[in-house]
N, CA, C and O atoms as a DFTB+ gen file, in Angstrom:
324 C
 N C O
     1  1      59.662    -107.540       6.456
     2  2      58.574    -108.189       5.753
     3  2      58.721    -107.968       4.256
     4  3      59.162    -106.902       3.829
     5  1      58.297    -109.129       3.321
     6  2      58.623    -108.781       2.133
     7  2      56.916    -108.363       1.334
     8  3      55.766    -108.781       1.470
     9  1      57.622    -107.296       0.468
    10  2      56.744    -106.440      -0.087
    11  2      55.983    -107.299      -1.090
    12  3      56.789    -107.753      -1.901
    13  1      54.527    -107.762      -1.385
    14  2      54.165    -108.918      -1.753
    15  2      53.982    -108.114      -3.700
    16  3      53.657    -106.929      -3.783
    17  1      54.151    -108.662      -4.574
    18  2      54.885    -108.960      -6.012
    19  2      53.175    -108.001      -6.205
    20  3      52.293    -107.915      -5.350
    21  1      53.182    -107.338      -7.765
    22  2      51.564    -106.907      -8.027
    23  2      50.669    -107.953      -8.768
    24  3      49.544    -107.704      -9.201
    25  1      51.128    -108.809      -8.834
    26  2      50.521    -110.170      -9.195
    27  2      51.099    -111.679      -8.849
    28  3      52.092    -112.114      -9.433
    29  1      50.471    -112.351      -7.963
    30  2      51.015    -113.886      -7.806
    31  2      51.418    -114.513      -9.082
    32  3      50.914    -114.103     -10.128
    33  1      52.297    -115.487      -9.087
    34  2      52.591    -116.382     -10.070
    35  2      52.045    -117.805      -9.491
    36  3      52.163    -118.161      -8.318
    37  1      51.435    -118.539     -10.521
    38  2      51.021    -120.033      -9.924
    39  2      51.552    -120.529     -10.860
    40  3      51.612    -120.317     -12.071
    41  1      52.177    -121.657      -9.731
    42  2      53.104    -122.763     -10.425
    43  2      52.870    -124.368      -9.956
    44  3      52.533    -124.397      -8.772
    45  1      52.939    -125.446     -10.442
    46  2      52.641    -126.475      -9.934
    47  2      54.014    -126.920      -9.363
    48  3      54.869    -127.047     -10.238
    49  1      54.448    -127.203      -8.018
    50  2      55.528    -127.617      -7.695
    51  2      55.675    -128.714      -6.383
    52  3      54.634    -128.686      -5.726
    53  1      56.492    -129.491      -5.929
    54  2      56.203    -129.950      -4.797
    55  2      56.150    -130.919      -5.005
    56  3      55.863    -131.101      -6.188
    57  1      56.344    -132.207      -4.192
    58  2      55.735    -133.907      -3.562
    59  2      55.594    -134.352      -2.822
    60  3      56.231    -134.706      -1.831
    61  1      53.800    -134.486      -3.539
    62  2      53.161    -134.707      -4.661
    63  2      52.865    -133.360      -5.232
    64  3      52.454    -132.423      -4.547
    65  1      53.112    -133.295      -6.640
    66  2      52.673    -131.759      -7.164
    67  2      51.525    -130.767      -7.095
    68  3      50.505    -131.134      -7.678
    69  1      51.489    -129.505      -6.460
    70  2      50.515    -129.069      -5.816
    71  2      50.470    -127.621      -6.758
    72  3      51.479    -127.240      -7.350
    73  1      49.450    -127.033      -6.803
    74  2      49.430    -125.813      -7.494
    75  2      49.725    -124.583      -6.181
    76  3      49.368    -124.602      -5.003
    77  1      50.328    -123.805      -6.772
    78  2      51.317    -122.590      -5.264
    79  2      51.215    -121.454      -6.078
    80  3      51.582    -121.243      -7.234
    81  1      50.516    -120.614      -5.059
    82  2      50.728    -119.297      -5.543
    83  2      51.852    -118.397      -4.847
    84  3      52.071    -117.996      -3.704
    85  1      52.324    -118.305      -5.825
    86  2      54.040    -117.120      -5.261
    87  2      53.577    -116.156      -5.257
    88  3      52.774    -115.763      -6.104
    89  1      54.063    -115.395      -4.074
    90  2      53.643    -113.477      -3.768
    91  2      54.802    -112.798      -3.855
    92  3      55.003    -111.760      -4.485
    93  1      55.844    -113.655      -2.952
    94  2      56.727    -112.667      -3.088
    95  2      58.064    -113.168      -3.365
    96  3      58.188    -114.347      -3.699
    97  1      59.032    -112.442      -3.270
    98  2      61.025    -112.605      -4.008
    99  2      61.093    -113.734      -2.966
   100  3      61.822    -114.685      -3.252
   101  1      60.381    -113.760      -1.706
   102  2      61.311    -114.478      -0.474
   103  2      60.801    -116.257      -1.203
   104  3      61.644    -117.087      -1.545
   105  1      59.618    -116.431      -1.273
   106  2      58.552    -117.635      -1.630
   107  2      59.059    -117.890      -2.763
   108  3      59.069    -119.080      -3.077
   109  1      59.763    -116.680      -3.947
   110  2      59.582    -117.335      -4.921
   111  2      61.333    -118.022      -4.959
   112  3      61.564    -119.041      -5.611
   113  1      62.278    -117.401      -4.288
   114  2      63.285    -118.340      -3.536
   115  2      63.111    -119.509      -3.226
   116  3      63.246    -120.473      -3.980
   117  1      62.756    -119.531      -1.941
   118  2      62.275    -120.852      -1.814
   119  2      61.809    -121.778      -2.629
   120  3      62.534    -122.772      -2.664
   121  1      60.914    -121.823      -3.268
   122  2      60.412    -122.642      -4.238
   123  2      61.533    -123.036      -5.291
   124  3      61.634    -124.177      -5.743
   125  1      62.225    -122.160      -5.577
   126  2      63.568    -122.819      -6.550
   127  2      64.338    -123.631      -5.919
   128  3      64.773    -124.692      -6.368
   129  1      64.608    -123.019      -4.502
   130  2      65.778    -123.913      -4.328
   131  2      65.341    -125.169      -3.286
   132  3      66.105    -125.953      -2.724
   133  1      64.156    -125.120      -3.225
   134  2      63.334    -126.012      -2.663
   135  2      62.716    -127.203      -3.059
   136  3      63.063    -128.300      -2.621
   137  1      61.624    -127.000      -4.044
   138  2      60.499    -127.445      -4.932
   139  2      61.165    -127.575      -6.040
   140  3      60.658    -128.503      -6.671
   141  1      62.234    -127.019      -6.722
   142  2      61.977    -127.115      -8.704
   143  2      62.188    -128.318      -9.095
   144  3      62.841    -129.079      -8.381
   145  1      61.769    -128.649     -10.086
   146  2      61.675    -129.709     -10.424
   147  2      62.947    -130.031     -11.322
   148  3      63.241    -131.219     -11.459
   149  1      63.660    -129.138     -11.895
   150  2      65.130    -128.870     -12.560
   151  2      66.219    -128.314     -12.158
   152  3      65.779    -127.535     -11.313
   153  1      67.562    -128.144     -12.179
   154  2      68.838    -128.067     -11.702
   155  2      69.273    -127.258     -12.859
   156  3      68.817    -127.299     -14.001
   157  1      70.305    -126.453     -12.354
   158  2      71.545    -125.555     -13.091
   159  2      70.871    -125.436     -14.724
   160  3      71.426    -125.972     -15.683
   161  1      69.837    -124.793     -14.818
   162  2      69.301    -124.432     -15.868
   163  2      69.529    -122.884     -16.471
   164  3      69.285    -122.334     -15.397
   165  1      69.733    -122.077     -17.120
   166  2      70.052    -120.736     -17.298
   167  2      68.715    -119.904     -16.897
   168  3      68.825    -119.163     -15.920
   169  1      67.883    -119.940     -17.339
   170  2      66.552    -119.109     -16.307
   171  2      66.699    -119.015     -14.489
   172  3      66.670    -118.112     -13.653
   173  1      66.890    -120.715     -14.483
   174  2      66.626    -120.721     -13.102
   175  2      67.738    -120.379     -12.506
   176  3      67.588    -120.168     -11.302
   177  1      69.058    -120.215     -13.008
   178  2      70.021    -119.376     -12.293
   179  2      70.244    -118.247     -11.991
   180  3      70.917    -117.792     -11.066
   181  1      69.455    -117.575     -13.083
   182  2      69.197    -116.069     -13.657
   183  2      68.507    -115.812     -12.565
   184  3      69.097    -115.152     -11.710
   185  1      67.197    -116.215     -12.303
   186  2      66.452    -115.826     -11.459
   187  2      66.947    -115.569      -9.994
   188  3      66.899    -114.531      -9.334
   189  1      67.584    -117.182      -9.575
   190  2      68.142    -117.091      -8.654
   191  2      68.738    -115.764      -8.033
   192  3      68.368    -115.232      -6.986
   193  1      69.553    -115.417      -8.733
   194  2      70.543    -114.025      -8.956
   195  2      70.042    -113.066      -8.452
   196  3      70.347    -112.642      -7.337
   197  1      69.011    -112.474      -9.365
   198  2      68.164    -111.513      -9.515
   199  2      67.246    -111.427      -8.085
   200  3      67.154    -110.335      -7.526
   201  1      66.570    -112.626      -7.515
   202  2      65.763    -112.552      -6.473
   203  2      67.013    -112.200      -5.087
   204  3      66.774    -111.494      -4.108
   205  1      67.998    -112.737      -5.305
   206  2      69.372    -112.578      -4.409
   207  2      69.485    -110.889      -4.399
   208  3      69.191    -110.268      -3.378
   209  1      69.893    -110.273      -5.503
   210  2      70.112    -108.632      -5.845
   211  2      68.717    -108.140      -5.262
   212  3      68.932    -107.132      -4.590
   213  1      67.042    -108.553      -5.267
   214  2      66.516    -107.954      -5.018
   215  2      66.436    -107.630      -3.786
   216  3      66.409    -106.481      -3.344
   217  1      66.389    -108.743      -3.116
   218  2      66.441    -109.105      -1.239
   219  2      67.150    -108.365      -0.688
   220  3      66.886    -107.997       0.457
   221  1      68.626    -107.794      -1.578
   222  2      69.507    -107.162      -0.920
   223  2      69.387    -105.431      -1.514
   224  3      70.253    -104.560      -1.593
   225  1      67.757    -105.420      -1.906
   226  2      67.576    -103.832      -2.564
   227  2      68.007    -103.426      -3.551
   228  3      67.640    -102.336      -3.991
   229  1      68.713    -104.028      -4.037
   230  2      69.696    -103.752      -5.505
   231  2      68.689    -103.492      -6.943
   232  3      68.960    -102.893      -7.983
   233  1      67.498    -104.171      -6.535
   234  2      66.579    -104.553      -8.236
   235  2      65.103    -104.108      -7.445
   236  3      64.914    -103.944      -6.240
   237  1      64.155    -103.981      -8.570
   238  2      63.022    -103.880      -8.117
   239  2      62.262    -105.329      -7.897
   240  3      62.731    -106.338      -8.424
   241  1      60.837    -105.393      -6.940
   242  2      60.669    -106.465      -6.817
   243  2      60.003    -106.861      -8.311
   244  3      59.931    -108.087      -8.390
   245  1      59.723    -106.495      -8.974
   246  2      58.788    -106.803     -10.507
   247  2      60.469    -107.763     -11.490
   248  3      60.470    -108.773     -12.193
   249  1      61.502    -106.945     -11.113
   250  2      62.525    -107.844     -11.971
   251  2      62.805    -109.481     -11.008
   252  3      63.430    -110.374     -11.580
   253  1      62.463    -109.625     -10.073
   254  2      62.513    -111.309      -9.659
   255  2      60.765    -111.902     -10.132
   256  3      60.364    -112.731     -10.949
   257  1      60.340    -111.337      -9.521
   258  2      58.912    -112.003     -10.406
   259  2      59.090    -112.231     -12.198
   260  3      58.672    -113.272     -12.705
   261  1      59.752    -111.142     -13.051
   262  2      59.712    -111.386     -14.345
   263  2      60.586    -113.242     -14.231
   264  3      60.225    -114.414     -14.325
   265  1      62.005    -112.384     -13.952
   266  2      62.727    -114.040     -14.114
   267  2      61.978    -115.336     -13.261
   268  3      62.029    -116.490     -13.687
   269  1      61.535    -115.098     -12.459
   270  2      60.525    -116.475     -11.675
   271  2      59.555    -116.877     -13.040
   272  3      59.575    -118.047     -13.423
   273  1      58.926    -116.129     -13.572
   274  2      58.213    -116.289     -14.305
   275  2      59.183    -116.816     -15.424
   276  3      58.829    -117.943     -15.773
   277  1      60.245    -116.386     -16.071
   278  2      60.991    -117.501     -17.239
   279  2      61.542    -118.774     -16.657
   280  3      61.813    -119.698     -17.424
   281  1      61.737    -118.898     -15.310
   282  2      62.181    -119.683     -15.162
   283  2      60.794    -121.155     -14.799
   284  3      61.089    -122.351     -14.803
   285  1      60.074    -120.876     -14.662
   286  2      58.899    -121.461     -14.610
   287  2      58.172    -121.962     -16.037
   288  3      57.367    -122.878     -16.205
   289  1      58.792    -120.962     -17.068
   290  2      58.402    -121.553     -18.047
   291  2      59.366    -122.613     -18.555
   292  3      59.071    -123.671     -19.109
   293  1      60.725    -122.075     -18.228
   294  2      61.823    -123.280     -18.579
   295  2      61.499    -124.634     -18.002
   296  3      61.340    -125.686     -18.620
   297  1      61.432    -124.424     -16.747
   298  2      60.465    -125.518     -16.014
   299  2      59.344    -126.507     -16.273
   300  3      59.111    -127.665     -15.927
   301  1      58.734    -125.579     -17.028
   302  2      56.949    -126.363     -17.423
   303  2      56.354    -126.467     -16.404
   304  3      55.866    -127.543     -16.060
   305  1      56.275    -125.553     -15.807
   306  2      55.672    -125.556     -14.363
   307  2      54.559    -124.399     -13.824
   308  3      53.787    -124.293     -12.871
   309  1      55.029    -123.418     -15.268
   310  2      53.953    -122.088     -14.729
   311  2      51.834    -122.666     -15.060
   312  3      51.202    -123.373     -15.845
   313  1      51.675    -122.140     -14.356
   314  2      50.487    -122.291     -14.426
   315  2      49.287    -121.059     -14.892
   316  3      48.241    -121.330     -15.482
   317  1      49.726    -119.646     -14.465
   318  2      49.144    -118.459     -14.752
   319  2      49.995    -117.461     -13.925
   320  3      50.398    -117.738     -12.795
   321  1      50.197    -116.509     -14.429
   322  2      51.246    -115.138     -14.359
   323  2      50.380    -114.283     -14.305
   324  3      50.690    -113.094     -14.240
């Protein structure tokens, strides 16, 4: 089970675009490689990465939430952090 983040991130993502609150590394996966609304961007690869290293214990869960969160702003998609 994944350990849920100490604050959701809301992001508008999806179609039709819906406001989503992210809890955790696994959701906020998904949603990139799912939902984003942008491709091969440097945040959103970064993140990618990072949520990958966390899943596999390598990082804490607060360093995939930070990059979810830049990459959401690269996006234009964050809504509240």
């Amino acid at each position: 089970m994944q350990k849920p983040w100490s604050k959701p991130v809301v992001v508008i993502i999806g179609e039709p675009p819906v406001e989503t609150s992210i809890e955790t590394t696994q959701a906020a996966s998904w949603a990139m490689i799912e939902d984003w609304p942008i491709e091969d961007e440097p945040a959103l690869d970064k993140a990618l990465l990072i949520c990958a290293d966390v899943s596999k214990g390598k990082r804490p869960d607060e360093d995939a939430r930070q990059a979810f969160v830049a990459a959401a702003v690269e996006a234009g998609v964050l809504v509240r952090k």
